[in-house]
C-alpha positions as CSV (number, residue, x, y, z in Angstrom):
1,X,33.8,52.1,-12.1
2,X,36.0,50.3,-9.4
3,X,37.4,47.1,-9.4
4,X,40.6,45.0,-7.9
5,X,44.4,45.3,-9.6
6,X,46.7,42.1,-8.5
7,X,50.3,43.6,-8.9
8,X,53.5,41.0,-8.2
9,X,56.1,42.7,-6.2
10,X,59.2,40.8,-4.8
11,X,57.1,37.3,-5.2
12,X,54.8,38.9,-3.6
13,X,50.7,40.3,-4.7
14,X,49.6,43.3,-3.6
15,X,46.0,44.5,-4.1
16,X,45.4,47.8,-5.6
17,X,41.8,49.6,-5.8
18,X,40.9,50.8,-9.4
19,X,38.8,53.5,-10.1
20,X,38.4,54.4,-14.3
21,X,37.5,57.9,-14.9
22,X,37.7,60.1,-18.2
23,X,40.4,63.1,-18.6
24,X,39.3,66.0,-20.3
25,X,42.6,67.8,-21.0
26,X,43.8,64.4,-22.6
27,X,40.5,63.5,-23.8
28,X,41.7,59.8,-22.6
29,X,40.5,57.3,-20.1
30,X,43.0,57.6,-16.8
31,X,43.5,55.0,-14.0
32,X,43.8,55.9,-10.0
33,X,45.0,53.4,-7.9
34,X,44.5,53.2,-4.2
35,X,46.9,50.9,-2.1
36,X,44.8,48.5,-0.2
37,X,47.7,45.7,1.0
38,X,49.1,42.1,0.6
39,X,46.8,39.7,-0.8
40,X,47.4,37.1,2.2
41,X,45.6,39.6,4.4
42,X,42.8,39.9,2.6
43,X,41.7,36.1,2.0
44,X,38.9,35.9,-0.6
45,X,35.3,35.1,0.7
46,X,34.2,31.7,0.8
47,X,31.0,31.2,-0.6
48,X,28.8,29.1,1.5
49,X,26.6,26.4,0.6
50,X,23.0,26.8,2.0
51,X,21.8,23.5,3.8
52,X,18.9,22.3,2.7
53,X,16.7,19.7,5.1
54,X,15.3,16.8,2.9
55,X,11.4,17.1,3.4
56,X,10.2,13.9,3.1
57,X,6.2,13.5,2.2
58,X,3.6,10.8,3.3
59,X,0.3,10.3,0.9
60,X,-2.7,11.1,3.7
61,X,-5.8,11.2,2.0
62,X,-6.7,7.7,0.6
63,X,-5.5,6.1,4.1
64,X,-7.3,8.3,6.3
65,X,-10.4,7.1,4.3
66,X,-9.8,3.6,4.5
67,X,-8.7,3.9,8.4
68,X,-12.3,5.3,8.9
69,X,-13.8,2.7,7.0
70,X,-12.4,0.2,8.9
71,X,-13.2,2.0,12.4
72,X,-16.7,2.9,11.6
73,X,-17.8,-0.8,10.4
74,X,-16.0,-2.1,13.5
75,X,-13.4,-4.2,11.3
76,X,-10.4,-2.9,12.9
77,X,-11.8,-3.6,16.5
78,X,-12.8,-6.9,15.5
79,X,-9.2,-8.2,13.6
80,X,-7.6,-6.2,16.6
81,X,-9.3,-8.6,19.2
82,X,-8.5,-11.8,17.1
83,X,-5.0,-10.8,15.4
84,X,-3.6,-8.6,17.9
85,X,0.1,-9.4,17.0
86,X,-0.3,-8.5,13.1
87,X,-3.6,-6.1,13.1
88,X,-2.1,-3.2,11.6
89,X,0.1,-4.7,9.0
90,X,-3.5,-6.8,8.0
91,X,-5.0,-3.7,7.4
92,X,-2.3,-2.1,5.8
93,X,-2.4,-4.5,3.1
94,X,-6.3,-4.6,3.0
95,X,-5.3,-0.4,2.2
96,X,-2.7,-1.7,-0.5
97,X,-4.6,-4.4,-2.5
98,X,-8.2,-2.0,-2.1
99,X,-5.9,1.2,-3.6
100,X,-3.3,-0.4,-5.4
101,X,-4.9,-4.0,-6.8
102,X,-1.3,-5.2,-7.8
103,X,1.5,-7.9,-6.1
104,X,2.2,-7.8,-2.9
105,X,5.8,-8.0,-3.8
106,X,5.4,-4.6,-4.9
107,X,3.8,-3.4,-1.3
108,X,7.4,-2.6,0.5
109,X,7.9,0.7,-2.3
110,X,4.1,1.8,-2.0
111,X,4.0,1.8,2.2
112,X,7.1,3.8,1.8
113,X,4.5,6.7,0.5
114,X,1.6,6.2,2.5
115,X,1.3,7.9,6.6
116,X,1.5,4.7,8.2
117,X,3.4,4.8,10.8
118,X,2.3,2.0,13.2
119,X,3.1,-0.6,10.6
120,X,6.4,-2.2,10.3
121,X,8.4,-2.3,7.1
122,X,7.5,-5.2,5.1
123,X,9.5,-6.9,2.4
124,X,7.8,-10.0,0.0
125,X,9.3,-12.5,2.3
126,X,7.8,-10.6,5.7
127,X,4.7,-11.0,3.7
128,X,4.8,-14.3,2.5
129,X,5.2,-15.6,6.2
130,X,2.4,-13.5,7.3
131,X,0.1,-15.2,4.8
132,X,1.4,-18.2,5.7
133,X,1.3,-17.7,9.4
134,X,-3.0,-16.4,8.9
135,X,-3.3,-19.5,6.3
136,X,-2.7,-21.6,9.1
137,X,-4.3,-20.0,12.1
138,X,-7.9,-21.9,11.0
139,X,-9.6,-20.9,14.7
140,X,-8.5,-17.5,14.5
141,X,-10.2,-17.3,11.1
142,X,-13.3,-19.1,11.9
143,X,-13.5,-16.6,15.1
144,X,-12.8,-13.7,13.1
145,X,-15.6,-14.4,10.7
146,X,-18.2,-15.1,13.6
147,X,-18.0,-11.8,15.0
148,X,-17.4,-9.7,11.7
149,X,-21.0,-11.9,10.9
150,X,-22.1,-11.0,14.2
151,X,-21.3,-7.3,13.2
152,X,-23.0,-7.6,9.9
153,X,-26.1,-9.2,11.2
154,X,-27.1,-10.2,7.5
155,X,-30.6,-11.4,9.1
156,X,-32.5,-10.9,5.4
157,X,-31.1,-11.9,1.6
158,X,-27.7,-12.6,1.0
159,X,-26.1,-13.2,-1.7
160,X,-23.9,-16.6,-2.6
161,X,-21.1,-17.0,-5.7
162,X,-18.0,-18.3,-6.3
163,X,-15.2,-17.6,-8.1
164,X,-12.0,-19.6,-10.1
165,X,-8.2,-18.2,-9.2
166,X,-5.8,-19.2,-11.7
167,X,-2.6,-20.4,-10.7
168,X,0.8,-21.7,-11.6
169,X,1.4,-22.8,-8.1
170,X,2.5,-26.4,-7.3
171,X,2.6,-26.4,-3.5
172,X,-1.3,-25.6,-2.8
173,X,-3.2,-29.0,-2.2
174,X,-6.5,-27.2,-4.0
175,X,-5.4,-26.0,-7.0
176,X,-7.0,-28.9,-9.5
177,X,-7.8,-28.8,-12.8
178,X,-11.9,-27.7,-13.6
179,X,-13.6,-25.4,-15.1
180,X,-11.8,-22.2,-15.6
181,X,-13.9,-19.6,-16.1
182,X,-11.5,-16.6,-17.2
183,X,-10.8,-19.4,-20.3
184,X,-7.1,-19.6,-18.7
185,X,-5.3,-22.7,-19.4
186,X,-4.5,-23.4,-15.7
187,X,-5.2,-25.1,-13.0
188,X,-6.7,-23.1,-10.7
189,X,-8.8,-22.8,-7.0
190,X,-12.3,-22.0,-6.1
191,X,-13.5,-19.5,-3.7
192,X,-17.1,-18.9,-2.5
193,X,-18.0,-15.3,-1.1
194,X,-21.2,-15.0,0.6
195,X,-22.2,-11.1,0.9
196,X,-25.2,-8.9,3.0
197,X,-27.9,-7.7,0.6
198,X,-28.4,-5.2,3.1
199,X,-25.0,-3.9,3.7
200,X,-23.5,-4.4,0.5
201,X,-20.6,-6.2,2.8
202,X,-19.1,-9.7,2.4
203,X,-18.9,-11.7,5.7
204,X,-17.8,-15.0,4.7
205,X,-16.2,-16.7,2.9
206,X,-14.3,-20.8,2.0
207,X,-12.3,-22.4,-0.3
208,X,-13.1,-25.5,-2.4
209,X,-10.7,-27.4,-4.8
210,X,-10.6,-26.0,-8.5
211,X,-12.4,-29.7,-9.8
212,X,-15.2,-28.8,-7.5
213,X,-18.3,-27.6,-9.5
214,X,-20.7,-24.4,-7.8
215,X,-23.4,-26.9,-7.4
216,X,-21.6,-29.3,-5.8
217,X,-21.0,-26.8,-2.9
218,X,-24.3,-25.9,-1.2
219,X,-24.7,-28.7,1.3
220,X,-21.4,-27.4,2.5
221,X,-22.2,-23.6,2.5
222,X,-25.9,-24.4,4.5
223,X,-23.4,-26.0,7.3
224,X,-21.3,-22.9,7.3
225,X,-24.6,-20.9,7.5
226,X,-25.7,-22.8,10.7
227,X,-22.6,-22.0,12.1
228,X,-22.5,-18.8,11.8
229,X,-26.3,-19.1,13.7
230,X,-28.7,-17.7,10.4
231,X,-31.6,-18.9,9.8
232,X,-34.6,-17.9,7.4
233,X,-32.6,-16.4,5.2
234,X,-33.4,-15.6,1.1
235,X,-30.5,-17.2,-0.9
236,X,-29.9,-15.6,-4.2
237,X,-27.7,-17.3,-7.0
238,X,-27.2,-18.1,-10.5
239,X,-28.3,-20.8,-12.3
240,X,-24.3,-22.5,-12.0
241,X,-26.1,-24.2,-8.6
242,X,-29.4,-25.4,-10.1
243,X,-30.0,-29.1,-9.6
244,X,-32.7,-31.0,-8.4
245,X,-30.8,-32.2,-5.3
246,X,-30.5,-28.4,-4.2
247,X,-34.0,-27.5,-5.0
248,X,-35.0,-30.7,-2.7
């Protein structure tokens, strides 16, 4: 067995070579030393650190489905025509709500994971102004839902429902007092989807304030329907818009 002696000379260390070997005639372990120099010319090795590239990883699965979704129904073509300034961050949120179902406050950390890399970052203000900037872009909207109707084609039943969204917002001109049907003591606004029977898709949808009852809203949602250019078509709701005005 070998190994390295430090031996102070003058001020100086000198580095000896050790080799441990067992004498017979003495029946005692021995030393020989081999002169190998001064330790200055023989600096220690310095150990180096490996470098290690940070990998980052994207999530590729769930998008790539949603991205073919979107290009197979001919929504991306469409919102790319009519929002051509903000398509991609659209969609990217349609991918975030439709995966994640949460705040969009919360979108900036999850797009941070996902392969999207035509979309710009996003913070809740960045978001905030997009809504606002879609909210009031009414032609756009209207355009938008004339084409993706177009696309549809919904030319046999459709189905007609709305919905309450409770709020604690005080700076939306619709959110009234009505009935609240998650039994939420809040105000709240009404929506009314209209979706194909045939394609399981919704195509359209408006707004009415949260005081509005679902039967009050037909006349309204036959005018949309003229619009949008259908005619002959099976309506099927629930009994909320039953009333012999309606029936007449």
């Amino acid at each position: 067995m070998s190994y390295i002696i430090k031996q102070k000379i003058k001020g100086r260390i000198y580095l000896y070579k050790a080799e441990s070997y067992w004498d017979k005639d003495k029946q005692q372990a021995r030393q020989k030393r081999i002169y190998i120099g001064p330790e200055e010319e023989h600096p220690k090795k310095v150990k180096r650190r490996l470098q290690i590239e940070s990998v980052i990883t994207r999530n590729l699965g769930n998008i790539k489905l949603l991205q073919s979704v979107a290009k197979e129904t001919g929504l991306k073509k469409i919102l790319t025509d009519i929002f051509p300034d903000c398509c991609e961050e659209i969609l990217a949120l349609c991918y975030y709500d439709i995966m994640e179902g949460t705040a969009s406050y919360k979108f900036p950390y999850w797009h941070n994971e996902q392969n999207l890399p035509g979309v710009k970052k996003m913070h809740s203000a960045n978001i905030s102004k997009l809504y606002d900037c879609i909210g009031g872009r009414q032609k756009e909207r209207m355009d938008f839902i004339k084409k993706w109707t177009l696309q549809i084609n919904p030319q046999e039943g459709i189905y007609y429902d709305i919905t309450s969204l409770s709020s604690y917002s005080t700076n939306i001109d619709f959110i009234e007092w009505g009935y609240n049907r998650d039994g939420e003591n809040l105000p709240q606004i009404n929506m009314g989807l209209v979706c194909c029977q045939k394609q399981s898709l919704p195509f359209f949808y408006t707004v009415f304030p949260g005081s509005i009852a679902d039967v009050s809203t037909i006349k309204n949602h036959l005018k949309y329907l003229k619009i949008l250019k259908l005619k002959d078509v099976l309506h099927i709701q629930d009994k909320g818009f039953c009333s012999v005005a309606n029936i007449l």
